[in-house]
C-alpha positions in Angstrom: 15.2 39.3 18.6 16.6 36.8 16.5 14.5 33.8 18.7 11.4 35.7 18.4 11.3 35.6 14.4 12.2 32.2 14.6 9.3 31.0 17.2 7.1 33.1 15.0 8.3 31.9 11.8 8.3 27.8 13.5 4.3 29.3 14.7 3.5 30.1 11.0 4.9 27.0 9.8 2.8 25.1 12.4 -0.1 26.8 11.7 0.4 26.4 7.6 0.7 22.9 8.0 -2.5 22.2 10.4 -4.7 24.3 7.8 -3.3 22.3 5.3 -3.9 19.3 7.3 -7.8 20.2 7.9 -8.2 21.2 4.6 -7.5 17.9 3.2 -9.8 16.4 5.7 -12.4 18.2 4.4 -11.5 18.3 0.8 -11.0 14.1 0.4 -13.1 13.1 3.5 -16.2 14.7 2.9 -16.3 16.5 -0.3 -15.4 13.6 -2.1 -17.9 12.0 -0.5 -20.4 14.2 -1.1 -19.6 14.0 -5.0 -19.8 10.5 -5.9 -22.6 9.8 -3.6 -24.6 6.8 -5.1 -21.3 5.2 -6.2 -22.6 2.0 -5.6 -25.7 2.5 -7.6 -23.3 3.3 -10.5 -21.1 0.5 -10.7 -23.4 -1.9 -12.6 -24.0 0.7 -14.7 -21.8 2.5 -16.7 -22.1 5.4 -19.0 -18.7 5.3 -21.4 -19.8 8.5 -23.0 -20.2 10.3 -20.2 -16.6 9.5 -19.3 -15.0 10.1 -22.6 -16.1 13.9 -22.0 -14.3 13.9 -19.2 -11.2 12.3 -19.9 -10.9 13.6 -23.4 -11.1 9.5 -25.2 -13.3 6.9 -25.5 -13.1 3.7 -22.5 -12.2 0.7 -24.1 -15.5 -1.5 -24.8 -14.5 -4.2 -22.7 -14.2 -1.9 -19.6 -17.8 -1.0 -19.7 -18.9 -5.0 -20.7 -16.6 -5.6 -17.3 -18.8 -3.5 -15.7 -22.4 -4.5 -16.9 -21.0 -8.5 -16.8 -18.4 -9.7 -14.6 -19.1 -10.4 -10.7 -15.5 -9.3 -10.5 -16.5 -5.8 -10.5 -18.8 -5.2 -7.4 -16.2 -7.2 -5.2 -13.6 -5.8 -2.9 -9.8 -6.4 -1.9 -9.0 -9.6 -4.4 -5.6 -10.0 -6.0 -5.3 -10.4 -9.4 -2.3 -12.8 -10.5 -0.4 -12.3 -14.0 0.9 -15.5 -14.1 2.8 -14.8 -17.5 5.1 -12.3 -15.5 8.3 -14.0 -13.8 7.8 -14.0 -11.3 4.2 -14.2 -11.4 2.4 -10.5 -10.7 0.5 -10.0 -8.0 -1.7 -6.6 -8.4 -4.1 -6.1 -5.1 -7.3 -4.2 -6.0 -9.2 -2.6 -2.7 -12.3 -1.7 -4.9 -13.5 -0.9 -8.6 -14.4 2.6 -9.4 -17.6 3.3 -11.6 -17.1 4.0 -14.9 -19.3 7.3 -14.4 -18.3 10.8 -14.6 -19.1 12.0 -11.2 -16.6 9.4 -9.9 -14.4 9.6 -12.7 -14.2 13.1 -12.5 -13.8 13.1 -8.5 -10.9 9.8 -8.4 -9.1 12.1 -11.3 -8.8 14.6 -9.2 -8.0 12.9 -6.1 -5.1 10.4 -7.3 -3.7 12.7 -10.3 -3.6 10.1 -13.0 -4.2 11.2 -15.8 -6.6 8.6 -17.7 -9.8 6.4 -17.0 -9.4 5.4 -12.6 -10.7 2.3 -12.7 -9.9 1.0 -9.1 -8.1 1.2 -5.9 -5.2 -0.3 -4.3 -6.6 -0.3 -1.0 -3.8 1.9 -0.1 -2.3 5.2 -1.7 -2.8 4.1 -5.3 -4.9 3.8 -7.7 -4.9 1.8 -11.3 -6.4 3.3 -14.3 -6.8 3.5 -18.4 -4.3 5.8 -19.8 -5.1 7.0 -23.1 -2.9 4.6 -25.2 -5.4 1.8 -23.8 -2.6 0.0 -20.5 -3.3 -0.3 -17.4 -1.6 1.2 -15.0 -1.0 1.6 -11.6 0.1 5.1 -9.8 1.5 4.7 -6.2 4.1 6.1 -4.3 4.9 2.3 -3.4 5.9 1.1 -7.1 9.3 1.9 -9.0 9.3 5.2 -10.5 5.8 5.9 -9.0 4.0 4.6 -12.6 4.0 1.3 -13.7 2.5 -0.5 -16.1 0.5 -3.3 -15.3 -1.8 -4.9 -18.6 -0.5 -3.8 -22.2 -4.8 -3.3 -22.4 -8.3 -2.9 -20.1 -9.1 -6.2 -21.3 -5.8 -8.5 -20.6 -6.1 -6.9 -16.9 -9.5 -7.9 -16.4 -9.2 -11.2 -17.3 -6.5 -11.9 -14.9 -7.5 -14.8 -12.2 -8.4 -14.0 -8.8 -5.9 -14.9 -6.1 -7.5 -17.6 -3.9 -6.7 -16.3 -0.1 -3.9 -18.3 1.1 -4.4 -21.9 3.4 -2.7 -22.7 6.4 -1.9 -19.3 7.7 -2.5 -18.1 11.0 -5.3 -14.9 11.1 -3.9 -11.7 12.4 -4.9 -8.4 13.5 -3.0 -5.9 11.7 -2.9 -2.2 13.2 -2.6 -0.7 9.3 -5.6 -3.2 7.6 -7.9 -5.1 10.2 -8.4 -8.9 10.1 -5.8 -10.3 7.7 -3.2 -13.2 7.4 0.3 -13.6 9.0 3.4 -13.5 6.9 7.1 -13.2 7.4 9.4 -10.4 7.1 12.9 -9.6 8.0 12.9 -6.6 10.2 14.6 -4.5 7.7 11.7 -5.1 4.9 9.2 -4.5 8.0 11.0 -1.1 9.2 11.3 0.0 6.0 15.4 0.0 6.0 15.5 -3.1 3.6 16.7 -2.8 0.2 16.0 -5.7 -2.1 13.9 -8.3 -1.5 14.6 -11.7 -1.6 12.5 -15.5 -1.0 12.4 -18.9 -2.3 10.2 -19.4 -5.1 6.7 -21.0 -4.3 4.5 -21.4 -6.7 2.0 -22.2 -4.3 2.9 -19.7 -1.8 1.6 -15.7 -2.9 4.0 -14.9 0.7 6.9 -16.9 0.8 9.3 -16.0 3.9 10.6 -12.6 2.5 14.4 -10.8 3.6 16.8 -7.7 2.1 19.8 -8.2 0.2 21.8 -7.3 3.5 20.5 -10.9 5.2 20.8 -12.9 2.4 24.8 -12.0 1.9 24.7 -13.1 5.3 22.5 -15.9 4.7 24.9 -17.0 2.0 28.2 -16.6 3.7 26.8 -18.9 6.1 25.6 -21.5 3.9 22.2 -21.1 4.5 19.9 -19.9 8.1 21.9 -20.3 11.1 21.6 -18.8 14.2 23.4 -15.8 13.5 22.0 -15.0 10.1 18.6 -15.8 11.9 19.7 -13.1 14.6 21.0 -10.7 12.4 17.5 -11.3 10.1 15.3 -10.9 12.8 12.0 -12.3 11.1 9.2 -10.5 12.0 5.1 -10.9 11.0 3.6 -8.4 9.0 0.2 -9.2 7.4 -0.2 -10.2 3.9 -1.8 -6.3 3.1 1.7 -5.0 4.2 3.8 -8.1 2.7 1.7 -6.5 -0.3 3.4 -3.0 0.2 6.9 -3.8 0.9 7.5 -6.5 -2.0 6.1 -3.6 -4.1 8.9 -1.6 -2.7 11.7 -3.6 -4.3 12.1 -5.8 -7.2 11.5 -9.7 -6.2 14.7 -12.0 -6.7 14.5 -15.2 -5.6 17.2 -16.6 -3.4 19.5 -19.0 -4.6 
């Protein structure tokens, strides 16, 4: 008796969490699609007022001049270096969002932040306006899930674009498609890291990367040798994923 309710109840469960599955198919696959249709349309065009109904305050002016202006806004996966941070920031945008209310309305509802969405970061998160006028981004892959990124709309757009780096080899990553090769220890690339540590390189965005665990290794040893190497285990990961895992973990650099 007693295995019966629990294959039935481990059936439910199954069952609950396949609806649930399909249902977010539907609901962000193609309903979202079907609302912000014409996205592209809107970009170049944005309509401020529109959005302040929706949000509840008014888009800084400089986002909408962004929009109308700056070639910035129609392109796609550029990195955006605050170079006044230390170390330098590095915020990855997959695509701008139209400063419209059907997409407003439809990214709002999608990402849960609770301002302006203003762009994706070509993974699970997604940067916006909160009402005090920051930027900030909302992914599971930052600290505390929220951070802030500009202290306002228009000190975030202004930000230089990250050249793409020279010299690396091109890779085919499983996760993102063509990209570029970087280095990892296999704990940051497993996900088992904590910490993460390089040598500062100023003209390097992906300097060789490793946990706290390998550099105390690193360190006892004096520097790499062959069994800080072995116990490292460097492994490539492409700079998308480098991305993700240095967002993971406050950068130190090694000493």
């Amino acid at each position: 008796m007693v295995q019966k309710v629990l294959v039935a109840s481990f059936v439910a469960l199954f069952v609950g969490a396949l609806l649930l599955l399909l249902w977010a198919i539907v609901r962000f696959g193609f309903v979202s699609a079907r609302r912000t249709r014409g996205a592209a349309g809107r970009l170049r065009d944005p309509d401020p007022a529109a959005v302040e109904r929706v949000v509840g305050f008014a888009p800084p002016p400089a986002l909408a001049a962004f929009y109308r202006e700056s070639d910035l806004a129609a392109r796609t996966e550029v990195t955006l270096v605050d170079g006044a941070a230390s170390p330098p920031a590095r915020w990855f945008v997959g695509a701008f969002i139209p400063l419209a209310a059907p997409d407003v309305r439809e990214w709002r509802a999608v990402s849960g932040v609770p301002g302006v969405p203003v762009a994706t970061d070509g993974d699970k998160g997604t940067y916006y306006v909160a009402a005090d006028g920051a930027v900030r981004l909302r992914s599971p892959d930052v600290p505390g899930g929220d951070v802030v990124v500009a202290a306002a709309a228009a000190d975030f757009l202004r930000l230089p674009v990250e050249e793409e780096p020279a010299g690396r080899a091109a890779i085919e990553c499983p996760d993102h498609g063509a990209a570029y090769a970087t280095f990892v220890c296999r704990h940051l690339a497993d996900g088992s890291g904590r910490g993460f540590v390089c040598f500062d390189d100023p003209d390097d965005p992906y300097p060789d990367a490793w946990c706290e665990a390998c550099e105390a290794t690193r360190a006892r040893a004096g520097g790499w040798d062959e069994e800080s190497e072995r116990v490292a285990g460097i492994t490539v990961r492409c700079h998308h994923c480098y991305r993700a895992i240095r967002e993971r973990a406050a950068a130190r650099p090694a000493t």
